[in-house]
N, C-alpha and C positions, 0 to 999 in steps of 0.2 A: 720881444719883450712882453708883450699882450700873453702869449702860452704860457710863459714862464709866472706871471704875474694871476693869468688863471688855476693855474695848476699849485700853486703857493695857498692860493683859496681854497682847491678843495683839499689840499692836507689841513689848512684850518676845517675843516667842515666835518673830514676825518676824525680829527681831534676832541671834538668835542660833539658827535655821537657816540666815539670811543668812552667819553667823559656819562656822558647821559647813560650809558647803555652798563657802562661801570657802575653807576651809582644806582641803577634800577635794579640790578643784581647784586650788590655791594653785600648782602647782608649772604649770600650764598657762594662767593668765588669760589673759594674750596673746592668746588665742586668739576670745574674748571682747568687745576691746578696741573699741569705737567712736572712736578718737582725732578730737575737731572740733572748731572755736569755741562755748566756748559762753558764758552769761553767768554771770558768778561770783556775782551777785545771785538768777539765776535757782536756781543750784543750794542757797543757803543757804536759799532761801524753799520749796525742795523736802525737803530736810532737815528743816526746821523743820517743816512739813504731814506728812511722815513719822512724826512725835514727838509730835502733837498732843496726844495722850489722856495722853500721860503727860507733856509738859509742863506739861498746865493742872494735871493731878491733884497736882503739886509744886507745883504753885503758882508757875513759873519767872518773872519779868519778862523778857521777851527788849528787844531795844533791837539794831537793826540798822541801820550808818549807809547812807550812800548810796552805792552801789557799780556803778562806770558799766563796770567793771573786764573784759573779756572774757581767756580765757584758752585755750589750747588743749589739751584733754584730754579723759577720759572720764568723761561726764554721772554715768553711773551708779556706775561706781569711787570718784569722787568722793563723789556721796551717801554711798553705803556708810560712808566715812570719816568723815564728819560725823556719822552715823548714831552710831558709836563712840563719837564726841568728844562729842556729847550727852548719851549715855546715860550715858557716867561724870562729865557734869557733876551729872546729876539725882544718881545713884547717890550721888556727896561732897558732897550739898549742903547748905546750912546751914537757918537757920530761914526766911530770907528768902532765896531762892534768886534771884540775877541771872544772866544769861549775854548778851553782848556779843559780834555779831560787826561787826567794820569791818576793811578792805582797803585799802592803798595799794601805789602802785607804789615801790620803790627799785631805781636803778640798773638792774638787767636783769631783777628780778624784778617778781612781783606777789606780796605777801604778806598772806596774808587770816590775823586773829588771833579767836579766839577765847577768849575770857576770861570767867571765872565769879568767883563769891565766897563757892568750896567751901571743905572744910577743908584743899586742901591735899596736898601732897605733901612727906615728909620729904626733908631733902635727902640724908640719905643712901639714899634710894628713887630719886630723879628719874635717876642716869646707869644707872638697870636696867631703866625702865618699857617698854620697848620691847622687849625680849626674851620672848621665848615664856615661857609660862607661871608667868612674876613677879608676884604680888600686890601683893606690898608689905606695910607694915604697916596701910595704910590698907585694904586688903584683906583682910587675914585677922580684921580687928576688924570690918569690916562684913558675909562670910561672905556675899558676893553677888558675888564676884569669880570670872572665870575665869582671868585672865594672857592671855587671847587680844586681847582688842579693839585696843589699842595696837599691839601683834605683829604682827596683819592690817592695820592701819593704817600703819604703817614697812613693812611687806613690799610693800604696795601700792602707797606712798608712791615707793618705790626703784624698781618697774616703771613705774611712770609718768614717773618723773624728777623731782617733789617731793619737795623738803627740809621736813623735818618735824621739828619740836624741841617742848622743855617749857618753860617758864619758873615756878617756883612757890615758894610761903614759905608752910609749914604755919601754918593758920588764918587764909591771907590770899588761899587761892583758885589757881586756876593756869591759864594762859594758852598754849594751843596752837596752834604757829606755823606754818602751811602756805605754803614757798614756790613759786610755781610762772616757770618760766622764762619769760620774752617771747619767743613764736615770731617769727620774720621775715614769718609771715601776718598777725600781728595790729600795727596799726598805730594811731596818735591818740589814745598817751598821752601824758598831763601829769604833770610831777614832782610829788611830793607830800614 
């Protein structure tokens, strides 16, 4: 328990030099950039292996459907973002923590969702969550918040050309919507 519970810490630790070190480069990522097919299953299941010690340590249920989904973008930016999206699932989560990812195609996109069964975002919080250094109130009650994660997440989200939204109902969890465009590279999807 003590390994597991260290090791949980230094992916927090991970996390937010990753966080620091994004935002002290933020204004140059581009620079950075590996743009290539890659697989949107592959990148969740790297995410998740990222998070490990501190998903078991919450005890999360993950549940990840089957995603054939390829998409054109950056492997690692990517991560990162998921990375975010995790961490403040663990961070609002309840007694029995679930998080959910599945992805379908709509129209010209590919839309991978993420859903937990945290507490929750108020709704007069959710049109702020994306701005720099906004807690919310869910954040200053829980006093683990920086306002950065989401912020680097939408900042990232706009360099890459992903549409990224919230969906959420305080005490019923919240659900983050990653769209990513259909390149003209990638070809032999099925509507869904």
């Amino acid at each position: 328990p003590f390994t597991r519970e260290l090791m949980a810490e230094l992916e927090n630790i991970n996390r937010f030099t990753e966080q620091a070190l994004y935002y002290a480069r933020s204004e140059h990522t581009e620079k950075d950039y590996s743009v290539r097919e890659i697989s949107l299953s592959g990148v969740v299941h790297s995410a998740i292996a990222d998070n490990k010690y501190l998903l078991r340590q919450s005890n999360v249920m993950i549940t990840v459907d089957e995603m054939e989904h390829k998409v054109y973008t950056d492997d690692k930016w990517v991560r990162f973002i998921l990375d975010q999206i995790i961490s403040n699932a663990v961070k609002y989560c309840t007694d029995q923590p679930t998080l959910h990812f599945f992805a379908v195609k709509k129209n010209d996109k590919i839309v991978l969702s993420i859903e937990d069964n945290g507490i929750g975002i108020a709704q007069s919080d959710l049109p702020r969550i994306f701005e720099k250094g906004f807690t919310g109130t869910n954040g200053r009650n829980r006093e683990r918040s920086t306002g950065m994660g989401l912020y680097l997440c939408r900042k990232l989200c706009d360099k890459l050309n992903i549409e990224i939204r919230a969906e959420s109902a305080e005490g019923k969890g919240t659900e983050i919507i990653l769209m990513f465009p259909v390149s003209d590279y990638l070809t032999g999807y099925r509507e869904t």
